[in-house]
C-alpha positions in Angstrom: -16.3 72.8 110.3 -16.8 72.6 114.3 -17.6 69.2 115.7 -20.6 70.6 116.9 -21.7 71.6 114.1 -21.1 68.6 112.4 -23.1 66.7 115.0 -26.0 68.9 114.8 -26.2 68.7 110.9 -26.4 64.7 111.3 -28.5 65.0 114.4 -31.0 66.3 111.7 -30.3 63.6 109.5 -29.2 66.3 106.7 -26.7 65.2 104.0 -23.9 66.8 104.4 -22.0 67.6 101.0 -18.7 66.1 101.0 -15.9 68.5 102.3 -18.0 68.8 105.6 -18.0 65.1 105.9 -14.7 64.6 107.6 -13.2 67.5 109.5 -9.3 66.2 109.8 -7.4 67.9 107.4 -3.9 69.6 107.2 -3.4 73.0 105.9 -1.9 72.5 102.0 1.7 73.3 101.7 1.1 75.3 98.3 -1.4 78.6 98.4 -5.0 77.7 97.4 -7.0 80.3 95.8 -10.9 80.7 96.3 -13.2 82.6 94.0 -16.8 83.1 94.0 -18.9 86.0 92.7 -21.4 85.4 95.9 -20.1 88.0 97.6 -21.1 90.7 95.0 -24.8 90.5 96.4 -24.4 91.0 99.8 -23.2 95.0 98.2 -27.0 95.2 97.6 -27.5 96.0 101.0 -24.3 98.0 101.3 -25.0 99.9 97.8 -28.5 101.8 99.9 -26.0 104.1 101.3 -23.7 105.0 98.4 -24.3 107.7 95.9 -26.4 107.9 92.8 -25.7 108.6 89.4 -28.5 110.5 87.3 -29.8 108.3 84.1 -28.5 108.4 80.9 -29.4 106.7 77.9 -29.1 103.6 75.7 -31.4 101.2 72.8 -30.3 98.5 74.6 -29.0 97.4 78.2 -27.7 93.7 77.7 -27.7 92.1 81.2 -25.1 89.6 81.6 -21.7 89.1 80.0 -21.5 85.3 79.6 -21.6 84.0 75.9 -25.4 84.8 75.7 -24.9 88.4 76.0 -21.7 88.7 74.3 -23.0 87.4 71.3 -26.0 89.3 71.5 -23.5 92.3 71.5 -21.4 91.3 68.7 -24.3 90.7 67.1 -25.1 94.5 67.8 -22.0 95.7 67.7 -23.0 99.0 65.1 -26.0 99.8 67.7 -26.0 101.9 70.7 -26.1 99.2 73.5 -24.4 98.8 76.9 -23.0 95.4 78.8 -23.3 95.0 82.4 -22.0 91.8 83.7 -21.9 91.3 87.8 -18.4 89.4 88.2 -15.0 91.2 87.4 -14.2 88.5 83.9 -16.6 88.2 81.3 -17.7 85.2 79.6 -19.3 83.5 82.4 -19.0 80.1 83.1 -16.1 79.6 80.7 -13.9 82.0 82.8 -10.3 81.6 83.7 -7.5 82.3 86.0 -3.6 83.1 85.7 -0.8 81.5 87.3 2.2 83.9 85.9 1.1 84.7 82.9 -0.8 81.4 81.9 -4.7 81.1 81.6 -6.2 78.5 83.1 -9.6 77.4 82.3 -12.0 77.8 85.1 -15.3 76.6 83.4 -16.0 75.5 79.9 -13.1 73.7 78.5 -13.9 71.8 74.8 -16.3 71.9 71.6 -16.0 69.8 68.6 -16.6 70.2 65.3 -20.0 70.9 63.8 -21.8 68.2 61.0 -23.8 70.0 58.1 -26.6 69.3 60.0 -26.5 72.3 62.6 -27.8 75.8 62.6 -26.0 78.1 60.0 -26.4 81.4 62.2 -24.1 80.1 64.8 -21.5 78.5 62.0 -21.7 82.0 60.0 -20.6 83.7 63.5 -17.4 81.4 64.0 -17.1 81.9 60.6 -16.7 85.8 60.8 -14.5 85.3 63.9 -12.1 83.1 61.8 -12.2 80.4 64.3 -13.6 77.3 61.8 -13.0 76.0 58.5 -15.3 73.7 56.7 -13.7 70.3 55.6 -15.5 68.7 52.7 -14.6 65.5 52.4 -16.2 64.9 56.5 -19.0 67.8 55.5 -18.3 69.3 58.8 -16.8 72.5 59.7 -13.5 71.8 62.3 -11.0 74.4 64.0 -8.6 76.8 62.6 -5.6 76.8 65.8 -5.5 73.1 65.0 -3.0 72.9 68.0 -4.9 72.6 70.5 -7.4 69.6 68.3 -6.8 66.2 71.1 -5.2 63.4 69.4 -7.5 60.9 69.1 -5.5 57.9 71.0 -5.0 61.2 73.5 -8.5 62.0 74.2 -9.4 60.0 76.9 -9.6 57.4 79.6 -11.6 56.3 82.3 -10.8 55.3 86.0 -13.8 53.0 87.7 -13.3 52.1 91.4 -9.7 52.2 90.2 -9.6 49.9 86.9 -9.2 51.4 84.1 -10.4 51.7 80.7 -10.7 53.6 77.4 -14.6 54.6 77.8 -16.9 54.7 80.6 -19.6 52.4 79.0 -17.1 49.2 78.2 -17.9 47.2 75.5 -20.7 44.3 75.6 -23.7 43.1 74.0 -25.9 45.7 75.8 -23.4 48.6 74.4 -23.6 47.6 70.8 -27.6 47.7 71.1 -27.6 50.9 72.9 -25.4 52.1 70.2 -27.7 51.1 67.4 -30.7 52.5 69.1 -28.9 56.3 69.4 -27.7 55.8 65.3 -31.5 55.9 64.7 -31.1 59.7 65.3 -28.2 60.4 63.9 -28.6 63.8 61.9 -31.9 64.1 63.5 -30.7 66.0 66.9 -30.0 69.0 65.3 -28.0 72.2 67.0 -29.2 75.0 68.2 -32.1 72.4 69.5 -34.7 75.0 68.6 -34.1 73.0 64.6 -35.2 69.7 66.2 -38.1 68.6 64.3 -41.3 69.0 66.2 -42.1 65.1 65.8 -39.2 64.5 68.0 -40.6 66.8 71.5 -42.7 63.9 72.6 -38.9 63.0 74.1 -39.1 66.0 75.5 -41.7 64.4 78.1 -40.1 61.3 79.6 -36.7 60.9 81.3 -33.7 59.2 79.3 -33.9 56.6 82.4 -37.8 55.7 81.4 -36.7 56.0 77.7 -34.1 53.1 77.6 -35.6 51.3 79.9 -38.3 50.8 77.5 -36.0 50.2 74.5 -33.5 48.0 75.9 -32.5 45.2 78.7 -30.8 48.0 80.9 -29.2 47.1 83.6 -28.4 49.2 87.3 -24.7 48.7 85.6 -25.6 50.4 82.5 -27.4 53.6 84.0 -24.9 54.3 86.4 -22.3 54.5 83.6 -24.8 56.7 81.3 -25.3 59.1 84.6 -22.0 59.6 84.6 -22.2 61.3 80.8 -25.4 62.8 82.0 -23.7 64.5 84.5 -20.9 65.3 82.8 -22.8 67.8 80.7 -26.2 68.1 82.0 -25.8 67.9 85.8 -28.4 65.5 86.4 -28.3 62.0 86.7 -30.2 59.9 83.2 -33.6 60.0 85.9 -33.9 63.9 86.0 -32.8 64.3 82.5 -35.2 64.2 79.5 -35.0 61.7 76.9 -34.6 64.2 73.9 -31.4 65.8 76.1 -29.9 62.5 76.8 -30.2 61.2 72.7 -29.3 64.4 72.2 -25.6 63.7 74.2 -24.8 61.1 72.1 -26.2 61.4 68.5 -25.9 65.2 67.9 -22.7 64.2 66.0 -21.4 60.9 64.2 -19.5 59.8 67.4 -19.7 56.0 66.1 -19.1 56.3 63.0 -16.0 59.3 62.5 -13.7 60.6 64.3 -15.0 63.7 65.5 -12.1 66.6 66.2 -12.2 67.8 69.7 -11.0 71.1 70.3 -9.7 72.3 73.8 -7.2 75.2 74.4 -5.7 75.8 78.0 -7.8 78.9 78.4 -10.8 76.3 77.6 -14.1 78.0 75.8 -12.8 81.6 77.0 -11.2 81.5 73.8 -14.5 82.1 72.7 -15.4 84.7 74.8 -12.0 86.2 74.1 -12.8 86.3 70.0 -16.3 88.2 70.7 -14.6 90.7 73.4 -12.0 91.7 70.7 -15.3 92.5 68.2 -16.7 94.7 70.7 -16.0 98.3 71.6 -14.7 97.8 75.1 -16.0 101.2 75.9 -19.8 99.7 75.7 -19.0 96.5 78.4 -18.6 97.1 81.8 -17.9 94.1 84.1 -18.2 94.7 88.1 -21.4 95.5 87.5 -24.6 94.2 89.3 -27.4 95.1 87.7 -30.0 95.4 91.1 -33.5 96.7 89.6 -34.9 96.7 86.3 -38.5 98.7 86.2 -40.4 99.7 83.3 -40.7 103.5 82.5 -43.1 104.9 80.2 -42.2 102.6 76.5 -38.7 101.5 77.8 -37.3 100.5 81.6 -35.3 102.5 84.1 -32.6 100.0 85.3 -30.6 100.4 88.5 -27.0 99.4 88.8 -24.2 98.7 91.1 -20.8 99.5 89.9 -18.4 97.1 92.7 -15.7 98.7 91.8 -16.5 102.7 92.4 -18.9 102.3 95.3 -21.6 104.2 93.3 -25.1 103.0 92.0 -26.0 103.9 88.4 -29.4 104.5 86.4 -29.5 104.0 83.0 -32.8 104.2 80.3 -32.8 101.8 77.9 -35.4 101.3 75.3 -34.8 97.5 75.6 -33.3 94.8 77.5 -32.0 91.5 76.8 -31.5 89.8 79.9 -28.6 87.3 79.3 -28.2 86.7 83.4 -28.8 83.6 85.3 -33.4 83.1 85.6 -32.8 82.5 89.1 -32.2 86.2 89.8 -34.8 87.9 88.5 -37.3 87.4 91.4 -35.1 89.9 93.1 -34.2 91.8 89.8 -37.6 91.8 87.8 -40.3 89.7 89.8 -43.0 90.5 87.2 -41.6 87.5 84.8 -39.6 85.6 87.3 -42.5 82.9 87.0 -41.3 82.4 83.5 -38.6 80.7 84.8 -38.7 77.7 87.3 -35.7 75.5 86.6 -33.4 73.3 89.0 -29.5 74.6 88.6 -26.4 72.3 89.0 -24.0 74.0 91.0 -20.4 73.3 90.1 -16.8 73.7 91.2 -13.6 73.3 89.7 -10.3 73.1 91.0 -6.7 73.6 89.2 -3.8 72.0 90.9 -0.5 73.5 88.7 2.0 71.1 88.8 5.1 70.6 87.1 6.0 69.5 83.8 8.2 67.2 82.8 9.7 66.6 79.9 8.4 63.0 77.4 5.3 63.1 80.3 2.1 63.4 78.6 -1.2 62.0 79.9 -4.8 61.7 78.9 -6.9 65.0 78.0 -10.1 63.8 79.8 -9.9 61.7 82.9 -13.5 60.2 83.9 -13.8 58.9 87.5 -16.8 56.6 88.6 -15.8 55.9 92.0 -17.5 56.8 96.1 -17.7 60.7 95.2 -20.1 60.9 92.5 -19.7 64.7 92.8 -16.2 64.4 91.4 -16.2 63.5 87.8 -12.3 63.7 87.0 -9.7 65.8 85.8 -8.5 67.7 82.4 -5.1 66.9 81.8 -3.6 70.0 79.7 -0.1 68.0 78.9 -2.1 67.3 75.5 -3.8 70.8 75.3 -1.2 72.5 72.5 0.5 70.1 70.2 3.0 73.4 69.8 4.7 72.3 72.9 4.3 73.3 76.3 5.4 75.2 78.8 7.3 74.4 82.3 4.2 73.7 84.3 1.4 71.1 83.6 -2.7 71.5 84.7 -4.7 69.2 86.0 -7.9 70.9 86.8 -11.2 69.0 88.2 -14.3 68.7 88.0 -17.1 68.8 90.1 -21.1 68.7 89.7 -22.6 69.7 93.2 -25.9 68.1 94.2 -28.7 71.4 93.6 -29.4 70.8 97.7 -25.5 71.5 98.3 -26.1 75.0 97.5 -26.8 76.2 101.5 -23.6 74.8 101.7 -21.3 76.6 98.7 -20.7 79.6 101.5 -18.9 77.1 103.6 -16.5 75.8 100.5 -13.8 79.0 101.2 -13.1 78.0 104.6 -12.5 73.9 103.7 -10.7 75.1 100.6 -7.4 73.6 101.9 -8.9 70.0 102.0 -11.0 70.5 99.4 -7.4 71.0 97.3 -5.8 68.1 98.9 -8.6 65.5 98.3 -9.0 66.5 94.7 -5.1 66.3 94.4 -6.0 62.6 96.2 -7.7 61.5 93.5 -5.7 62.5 91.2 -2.4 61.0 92.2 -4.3 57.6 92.3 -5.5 57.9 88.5 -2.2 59.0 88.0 -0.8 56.0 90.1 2.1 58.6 91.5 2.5 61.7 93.7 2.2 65.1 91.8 4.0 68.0 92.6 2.0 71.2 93.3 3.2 74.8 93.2 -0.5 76.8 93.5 -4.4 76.0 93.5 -7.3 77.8 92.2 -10.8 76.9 93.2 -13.8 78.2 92.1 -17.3 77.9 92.5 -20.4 78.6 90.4 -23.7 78.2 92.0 -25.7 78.5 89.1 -23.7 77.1 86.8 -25.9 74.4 84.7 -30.1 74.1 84.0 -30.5 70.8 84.2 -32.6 70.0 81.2 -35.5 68.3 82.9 -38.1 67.0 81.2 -40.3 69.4 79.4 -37.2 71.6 79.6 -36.4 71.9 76.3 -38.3 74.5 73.7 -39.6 76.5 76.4 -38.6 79.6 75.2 -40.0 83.1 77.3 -39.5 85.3 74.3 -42.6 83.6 72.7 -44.3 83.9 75.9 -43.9 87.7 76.0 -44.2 90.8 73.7 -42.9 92.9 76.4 -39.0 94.6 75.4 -37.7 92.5 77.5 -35.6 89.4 75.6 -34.2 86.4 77.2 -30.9 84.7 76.4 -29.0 82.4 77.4 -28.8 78.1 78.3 -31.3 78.6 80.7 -34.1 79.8 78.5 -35.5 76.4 77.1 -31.9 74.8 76.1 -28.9 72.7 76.8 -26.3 74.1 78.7 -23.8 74.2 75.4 -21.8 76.4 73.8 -23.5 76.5 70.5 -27.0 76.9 72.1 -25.7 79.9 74.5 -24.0 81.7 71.2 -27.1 81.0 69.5 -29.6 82.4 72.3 -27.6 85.6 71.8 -27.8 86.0 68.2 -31.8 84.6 68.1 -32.4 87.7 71.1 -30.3 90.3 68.6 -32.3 89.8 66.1 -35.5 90.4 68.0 -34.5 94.1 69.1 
């Protein structure tokens, strides 16, 4: 960024987000790879002058090809349906990258295993995929590639202004009472959320903050180390999250009172993504495609779509659509429901640094930083990612949960890409107390990536809003941004065609 600029921005007294904070940097002495699906709808514009396709038919257009609308289309795999998704992977936020021949997770990266107490549609699906097994004597179903399950005394530790310890909320007094106030709901916060019982929304209304503030002698301490969780999976601090989403974090699953498997594979939740793709006839999903205009026409819609990669805009007649894309776009899409949908999205970015393995060296899977940058929330360690053995090069690939008023700024994240690289690789050498080694860098960024489950968030669900044929799926329709609520969206919107 230009000193002028710079001075004009804090002229204005305007935040600046943090790689526009300091403008001395060195170019990084490995490549550093940028992507970002941004530049996809700038071809709207472009796409007025190419040619078009006449329509042809379907049932049903699925729009989007995240975990929503792949699992709508397993789901529909024996139906006539096509799957446009804008960027050039499918799966959506848990997408990767490859550094020869290795997949790197670029979203996503963990689940663990499911209690009896959560939703049998979703289990039934991993079940068919032959990804779980259920384990009686925990009464919980766990993973099949039991490689890539975390050692327990692997799983994690945390880095606070530099001292470290096993958990971000240290033991004390306070813990043991905030502890015993989430084992009240143990087996109550059910998954998909939609199975929460109804007696439990009025947590829906208040933030977590409000919520144990009234329950327990919190301390500024205390909240900043539950932000950090909140963050962690909700993109929100404990003030903008609800109290339902926030109990929900840490009593979904017996946490305090098993050992709860953890499952992470170096592609992270692709794998996922990957077992639904290998369902579906390929034929029927076509990524590269921006779906531009959806209008309705006569008992069905008439959708419009850009296909990146041939310079050509398609129609296509579907009886139905389930729209499985990001809320935010349909004001441009299909402004007749976009008032439906009113959320606040937490933009994210991750970077990979590929180092070097050596051999005996084997670190902590999840490495939680508290520290100045509240944006950065640590690193993934994939050293412990396959107990199978490894290969020559180790990934350390970090995390960062963007402020939602950042997003002016996410255009300006390819050109500071070099420093943005080199402070990440910053703070991880001083977690790491020594100097890594670092052959590449992949950075990517996803503006949208996370509804940040405000409160009166949760069970907001458009599909009972609307008899129209058009479906909703997805995190952002009324539920937490996790794995098990997007496969669940995708099957609940299947079953509704």
């Amino acid at each position: 960024m230009k000193r002028r600029e710079f001075l004009k921005y804090s002229a204005a007294g305007i935040t600046l987000p943090f790689w526009l904070q300091n403008c001395d940097f060195t170019d990084a002495k490995y490549p550093v790879h940028f992507h970002s699906d941004h530049h996809v709808g700038h071809l709207l514009f472009q796409a007025k002058e190419w040619k078009t396709i006449g329509a042809r038919d379907t049932e049903v257009a699925i729009v989007g090809g995240g975990i929503a609308g792949l699992a709508a289309a397993y789901q529909l795999r024996k139906k006539d349906f096509q799957l446009f998704e804008l960027s050039d992977q499918l799966g959506g936020t848990v997408s990767t990258a490859d550094f020869n021949g290795i997949q790197i997770s670029q979203g996503a990266h963990y689940d663990l295993a499911y209690p009896s107490n959560y939703g049998e549609e979703v289990i039934q699906l991993l079940n068919e995929l032959n990804l779980i097994k259920y384990e009686p004597w925990r009464k919980a179903w766990s993973f099949k590639d039991e490689q890539h399950i975390i050692p327990s005394f692997r799983k994690q530790q945390c880095y606070d202004f530099g001292k470290r310890r096993k958990d971000v909320i240290p033991e004390s007094a306070l813990k043991e009472q905030f502890i015993e106030l989430m084992l009240q709901f143990e087996g109550e916060m059910k998954m998909p959320t939609r199975l929460i019982d109804s007696r439990l929304h009025h947590l829906n209304k208040i933030s977590f903050e409000e919520y144990l503030s009234s329950e327990l002698p919190v301390t500024d301490e205390f909240i900043r180390q539950v932000d950090y969780h909140m963050y962690d999976d909700y993109g929100g601090s404990a003030n903008m999250v609800s109290a339902l989403a926030g109990i929900h974090y840490f009593a979904c699953r017996p946490y305090y009172t098993e050992d709860v498997p953890l499952f992470s594979p170096p592609r992270g939740n692709q794998y996922f993504a990957d077992a639904l793709i290998a369902k579906i006839d390929t034929s029927k999903i076509h990524p590269s495609h921006l779906v531009m205009e959806i209008q309705r026409a006569g008992n069905g819609y008439l959708l419009k779509i850009v296909d990146v990669q041939n310079q050509q805009v398609k129609e296509l007649k579907a009886e139905q659509v389930i729209y499985a894309g990001q809320k935010h776009a349909l004001k441009y899409i299909y402004p007749d429901q976009a008032d439906l949908f009113k959320h606040e999205y937490a933009p994210w970015m991750v970077v990979n640094l590929i180092g070097n393995q050596e051999k005996g060296d084997y670190g902590f899977w999840q490495n939680e930083y508290l520290g100045d940058n509240k944006q950065f929330l640590g690193f993934i360690d994939s050293s412990v990612q396959s107990q199978q053995g490894l290969n020559s090069n180790r990934v350390f690939t970090g995390y960062y949960c963007l402020r939602p008023s950042d997003r002016e700024y996410l255009l300006t994240i390819e050109e500071s890409k070099n420093r943005i690289a080199q402070e990440t690789q910053g703070y991880i050498n001083s977690m790491l107390n020594k100097d890594i080694d670092i052959e590449a860098c992949f950075i990517k960024v996803m503006g949208h990536a996370m509804p940040i489950p405000a409160p009166s968030y949760l069970f907001q669900d458009a599909n009972t809003s609307t008899k129209a044929k058009m479906i909703y799926a997805g995190v952002d329709n009324g539920r937490l941004p996790l794995l098990y609520e997007a496969l669940d969206s995708g099957l609940q919107a299947a079953a509704l065609v």
